[in-house]
KERO-923337 format. One record per residue: residue in one letter; x, y, z of N, C-alpha, C in turn. Coordinates in nm, 4 decimals. Example, Ala and Ser with C-alpha at 12.3 -4.5 7.8 and 13.67 -1.06 7.14 Angstrom:
<pt residu="A" n_xx="1.3190" n_yy="-0.5690" n_zz="0.7800" ca_xx="1.2300" ca_yy="-0.4500" ca_zz="0.7800" c_xx="1.3200" c_yy="-0.3300" c_zz="0.7800"/>
<pt residu="S" n_xx="1.2850" n_yy="-0.2250" n_zz="0.7080" ca_xx="1.3670" ca_yy="-0.1060" ca_zz="0.7140" c_xx="1.2900" c_yy="0.0030" c_zz="0.7870"/>
# end
This chain:
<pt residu="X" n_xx="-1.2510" n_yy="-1.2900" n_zz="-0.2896" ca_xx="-1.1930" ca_yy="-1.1756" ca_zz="-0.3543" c_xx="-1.0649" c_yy="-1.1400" c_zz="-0.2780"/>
<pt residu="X" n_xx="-1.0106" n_yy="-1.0975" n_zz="-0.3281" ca_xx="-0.8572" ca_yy="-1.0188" ca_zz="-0.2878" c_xx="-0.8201" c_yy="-0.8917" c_zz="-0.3249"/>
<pt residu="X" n_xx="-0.7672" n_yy="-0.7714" n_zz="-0.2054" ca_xx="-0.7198" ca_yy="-0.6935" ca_zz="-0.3063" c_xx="-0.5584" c_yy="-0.6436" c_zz="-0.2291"/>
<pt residu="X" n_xx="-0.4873" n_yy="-0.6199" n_zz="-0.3518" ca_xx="-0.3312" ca_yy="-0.5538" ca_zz="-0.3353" c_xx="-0.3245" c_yy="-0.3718" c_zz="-0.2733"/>
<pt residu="X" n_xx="-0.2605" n_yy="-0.4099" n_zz="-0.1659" ca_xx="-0.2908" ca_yy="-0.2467" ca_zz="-0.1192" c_xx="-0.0805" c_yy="-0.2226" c_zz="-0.0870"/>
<pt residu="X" n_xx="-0.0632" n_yy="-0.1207" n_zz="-0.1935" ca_xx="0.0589" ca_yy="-0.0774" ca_zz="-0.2038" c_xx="0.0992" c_yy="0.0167" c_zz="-0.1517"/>
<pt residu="X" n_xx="0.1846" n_yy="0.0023" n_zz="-0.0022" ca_xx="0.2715" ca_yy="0.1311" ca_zz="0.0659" c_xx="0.3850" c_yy="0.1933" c_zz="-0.0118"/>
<pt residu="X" n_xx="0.4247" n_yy="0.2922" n_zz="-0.0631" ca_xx="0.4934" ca_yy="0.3592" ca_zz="-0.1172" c_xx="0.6037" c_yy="0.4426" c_zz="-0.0556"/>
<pt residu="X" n_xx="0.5903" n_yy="0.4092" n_zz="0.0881" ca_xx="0.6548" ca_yy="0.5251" ca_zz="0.1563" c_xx="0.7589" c_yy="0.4835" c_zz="0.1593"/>
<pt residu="X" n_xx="0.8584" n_yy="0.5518" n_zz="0.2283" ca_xx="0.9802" ca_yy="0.5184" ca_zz="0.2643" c_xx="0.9978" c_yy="0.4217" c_zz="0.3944"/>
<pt residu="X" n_xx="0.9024" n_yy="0.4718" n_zz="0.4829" ca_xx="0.8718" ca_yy="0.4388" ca_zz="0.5957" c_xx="0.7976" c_yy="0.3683" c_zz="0.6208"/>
<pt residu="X" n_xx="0.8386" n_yy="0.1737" n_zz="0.5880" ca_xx="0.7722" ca_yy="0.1082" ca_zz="0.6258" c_xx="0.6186" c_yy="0.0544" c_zz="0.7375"/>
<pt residu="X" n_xx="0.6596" n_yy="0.1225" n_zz="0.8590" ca_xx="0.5223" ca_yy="0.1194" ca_zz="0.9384" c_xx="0.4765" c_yy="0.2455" c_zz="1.0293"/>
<pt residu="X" n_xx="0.5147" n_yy="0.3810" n_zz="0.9067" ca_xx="0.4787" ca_yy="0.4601" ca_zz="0.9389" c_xx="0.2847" c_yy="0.4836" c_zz="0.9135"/>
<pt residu="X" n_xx="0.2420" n_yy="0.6116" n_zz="0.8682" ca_xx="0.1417" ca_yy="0.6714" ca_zz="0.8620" c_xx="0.0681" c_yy="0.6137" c_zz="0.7656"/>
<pt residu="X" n_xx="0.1556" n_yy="0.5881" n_zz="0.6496" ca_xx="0.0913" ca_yy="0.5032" ca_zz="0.5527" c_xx="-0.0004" c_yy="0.3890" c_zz="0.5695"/>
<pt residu="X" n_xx="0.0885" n_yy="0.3084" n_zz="0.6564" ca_xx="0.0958" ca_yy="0.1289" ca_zz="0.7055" c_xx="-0.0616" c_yy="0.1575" c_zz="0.7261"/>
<pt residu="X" n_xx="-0.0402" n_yy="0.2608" n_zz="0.8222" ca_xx="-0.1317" ca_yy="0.2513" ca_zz="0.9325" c_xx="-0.2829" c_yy="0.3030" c_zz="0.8791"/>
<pt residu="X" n_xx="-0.2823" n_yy="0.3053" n_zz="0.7881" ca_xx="-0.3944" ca_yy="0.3776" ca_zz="0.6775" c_xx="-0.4238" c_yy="0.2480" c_zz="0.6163"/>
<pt residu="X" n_xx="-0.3535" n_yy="0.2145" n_zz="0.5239" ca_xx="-0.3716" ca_yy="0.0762" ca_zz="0.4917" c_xx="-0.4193" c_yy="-0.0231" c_zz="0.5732"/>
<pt residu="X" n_xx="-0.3223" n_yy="-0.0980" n_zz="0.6812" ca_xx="-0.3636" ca_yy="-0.1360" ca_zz="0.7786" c_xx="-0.5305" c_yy="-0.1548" c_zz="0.8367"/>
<pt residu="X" n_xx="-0.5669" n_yy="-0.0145" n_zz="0.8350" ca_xx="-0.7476" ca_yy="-0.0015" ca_zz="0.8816" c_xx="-0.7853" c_yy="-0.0279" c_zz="0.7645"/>
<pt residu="X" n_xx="-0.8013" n_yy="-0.0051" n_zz="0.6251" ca_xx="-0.8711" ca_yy="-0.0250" ca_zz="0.5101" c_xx="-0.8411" c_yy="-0.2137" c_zz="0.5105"/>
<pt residu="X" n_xx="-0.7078" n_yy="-0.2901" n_zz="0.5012" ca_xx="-0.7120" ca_yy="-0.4230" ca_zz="0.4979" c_xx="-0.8087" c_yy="-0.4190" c_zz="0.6289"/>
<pt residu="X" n_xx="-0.7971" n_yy="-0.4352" n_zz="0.7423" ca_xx="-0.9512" ca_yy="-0.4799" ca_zz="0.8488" c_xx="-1.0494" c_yy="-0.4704" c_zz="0.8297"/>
<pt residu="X" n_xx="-1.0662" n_yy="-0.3542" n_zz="0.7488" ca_xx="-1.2500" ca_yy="-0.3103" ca_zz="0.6708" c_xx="-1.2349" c_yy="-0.4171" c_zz="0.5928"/>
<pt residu="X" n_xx="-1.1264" n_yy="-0.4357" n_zz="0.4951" ca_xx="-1.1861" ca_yy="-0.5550" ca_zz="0.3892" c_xx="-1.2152" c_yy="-0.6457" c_zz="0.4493"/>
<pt residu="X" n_xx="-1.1006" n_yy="-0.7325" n_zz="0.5496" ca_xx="-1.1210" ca_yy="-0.8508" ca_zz="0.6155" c_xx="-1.2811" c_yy="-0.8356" c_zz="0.6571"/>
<pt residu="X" n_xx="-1.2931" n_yy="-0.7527" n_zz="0.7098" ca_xx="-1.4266" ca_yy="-0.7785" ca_zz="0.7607" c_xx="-1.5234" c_yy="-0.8018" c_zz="0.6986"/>
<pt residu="X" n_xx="-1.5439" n_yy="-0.7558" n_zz="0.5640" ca_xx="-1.6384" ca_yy="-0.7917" ca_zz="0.4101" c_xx="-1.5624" c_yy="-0.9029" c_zz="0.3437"/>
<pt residu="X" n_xx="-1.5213" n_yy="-1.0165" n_zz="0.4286" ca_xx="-1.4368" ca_yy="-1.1445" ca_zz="0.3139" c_xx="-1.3661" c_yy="-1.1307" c_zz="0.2091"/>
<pt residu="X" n_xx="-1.3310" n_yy="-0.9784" n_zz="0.2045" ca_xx="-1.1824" ca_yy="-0.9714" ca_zz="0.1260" c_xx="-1.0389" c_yy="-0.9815" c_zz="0.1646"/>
<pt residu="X" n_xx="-0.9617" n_yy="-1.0841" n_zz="0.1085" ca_xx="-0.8288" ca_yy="-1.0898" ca_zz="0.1693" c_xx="-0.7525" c_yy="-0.9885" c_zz="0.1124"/>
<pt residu="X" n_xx="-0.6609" n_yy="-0.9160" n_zz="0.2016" ca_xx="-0.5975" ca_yy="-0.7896" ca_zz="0.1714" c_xx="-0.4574" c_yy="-0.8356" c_zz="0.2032"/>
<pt residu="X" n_xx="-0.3818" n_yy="-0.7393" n_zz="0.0892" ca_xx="-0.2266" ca_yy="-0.7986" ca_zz="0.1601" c_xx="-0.1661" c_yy="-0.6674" c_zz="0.1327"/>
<pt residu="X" n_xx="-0.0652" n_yy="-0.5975" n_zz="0.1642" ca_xx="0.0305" ca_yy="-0.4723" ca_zz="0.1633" c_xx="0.1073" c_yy="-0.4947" c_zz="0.1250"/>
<pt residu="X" n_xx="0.1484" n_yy="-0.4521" n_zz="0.0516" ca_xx="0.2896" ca_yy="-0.4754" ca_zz="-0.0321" c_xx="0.3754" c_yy="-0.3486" c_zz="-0.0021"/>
<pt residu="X" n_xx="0.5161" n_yy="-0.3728" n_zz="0.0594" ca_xx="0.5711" ca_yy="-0.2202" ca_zz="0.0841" c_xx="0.7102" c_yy="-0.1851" c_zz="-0.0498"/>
<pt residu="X" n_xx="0.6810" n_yy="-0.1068" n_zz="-0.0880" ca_xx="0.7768" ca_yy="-0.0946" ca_zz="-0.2066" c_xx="0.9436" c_yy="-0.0536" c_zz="-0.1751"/>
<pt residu="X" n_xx="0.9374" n_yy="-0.0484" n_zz="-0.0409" ca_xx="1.0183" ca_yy="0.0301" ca_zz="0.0403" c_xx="1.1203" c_yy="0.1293" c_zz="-0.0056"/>
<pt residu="X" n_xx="1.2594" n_yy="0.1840" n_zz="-0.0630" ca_xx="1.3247" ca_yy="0.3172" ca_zz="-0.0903" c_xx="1.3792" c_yy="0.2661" c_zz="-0.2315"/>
<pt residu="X" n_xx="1.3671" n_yy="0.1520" n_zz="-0.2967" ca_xx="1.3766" ca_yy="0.1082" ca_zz="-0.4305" c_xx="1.3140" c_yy="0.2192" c_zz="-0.4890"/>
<pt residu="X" n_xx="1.4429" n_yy="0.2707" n_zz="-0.5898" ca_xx="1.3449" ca_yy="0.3657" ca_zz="-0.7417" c_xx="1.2393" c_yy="0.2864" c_zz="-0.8142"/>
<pt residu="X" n_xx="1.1492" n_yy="0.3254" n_zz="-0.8455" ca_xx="1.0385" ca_yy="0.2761" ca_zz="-0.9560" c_xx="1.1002" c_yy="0.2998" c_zz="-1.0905"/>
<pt residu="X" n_xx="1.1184" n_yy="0.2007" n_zz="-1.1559" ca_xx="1.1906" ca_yy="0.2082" ca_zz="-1.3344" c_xx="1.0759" c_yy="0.2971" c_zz="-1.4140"/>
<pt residu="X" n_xx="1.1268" n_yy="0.4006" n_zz="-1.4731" ca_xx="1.0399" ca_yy="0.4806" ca_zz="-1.5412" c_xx="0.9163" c_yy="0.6143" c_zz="-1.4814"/>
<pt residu="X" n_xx="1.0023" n_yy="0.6075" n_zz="-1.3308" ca_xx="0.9208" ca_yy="0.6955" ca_zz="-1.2806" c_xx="0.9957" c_yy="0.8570" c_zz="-1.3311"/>
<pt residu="X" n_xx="0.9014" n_yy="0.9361" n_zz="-1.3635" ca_xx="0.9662" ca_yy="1.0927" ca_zz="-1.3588" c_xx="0.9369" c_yy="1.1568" c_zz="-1.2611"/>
<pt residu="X" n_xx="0.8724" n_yy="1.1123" n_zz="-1.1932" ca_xx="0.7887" ca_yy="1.2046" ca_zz="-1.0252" c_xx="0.7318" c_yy="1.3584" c_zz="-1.1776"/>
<pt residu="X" n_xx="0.6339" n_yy="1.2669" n_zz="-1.2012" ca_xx="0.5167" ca_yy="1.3717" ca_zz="-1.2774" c_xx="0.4093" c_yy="1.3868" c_zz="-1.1731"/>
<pt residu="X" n_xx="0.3536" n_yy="1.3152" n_zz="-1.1015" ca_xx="0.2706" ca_yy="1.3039" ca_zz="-0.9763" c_xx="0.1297" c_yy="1.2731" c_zz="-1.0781"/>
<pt residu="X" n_xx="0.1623" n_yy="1.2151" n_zz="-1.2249" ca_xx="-0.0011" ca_yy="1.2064" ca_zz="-1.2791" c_xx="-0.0399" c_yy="1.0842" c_zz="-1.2047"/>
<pt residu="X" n_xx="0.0013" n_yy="0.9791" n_zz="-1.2008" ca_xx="-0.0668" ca_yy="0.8440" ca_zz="-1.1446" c_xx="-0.1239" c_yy="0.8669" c_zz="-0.9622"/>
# end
């Protein structure tokens, strides 16, 4: 199994990372491969900052 764990921040290996970071080791540790994807200060196409998602 695999799962996609998406940083959003601005701040690559800030508070976020580091949240993520421990959740990918929990997976690793249950034989899920985890990978982070950082979206880094790129706009999202079609975002309105509604904050529903």
């Amino acid at each position: 199994m695999k799962a996609l764990l998406i940083n959003g921040s601005p701040n690559e290996h800030g508070c976020t990372y580091t949240a993520l970071n421990e959740v990918a080791e929990t997976l690793k540790m249950n034989d899920v491969d985890a990978e982070i994807l950082w979206l880094g200060k790129k706009p999202m196409q079609d975002c309105i900052a509604c904050f529903q998602c």
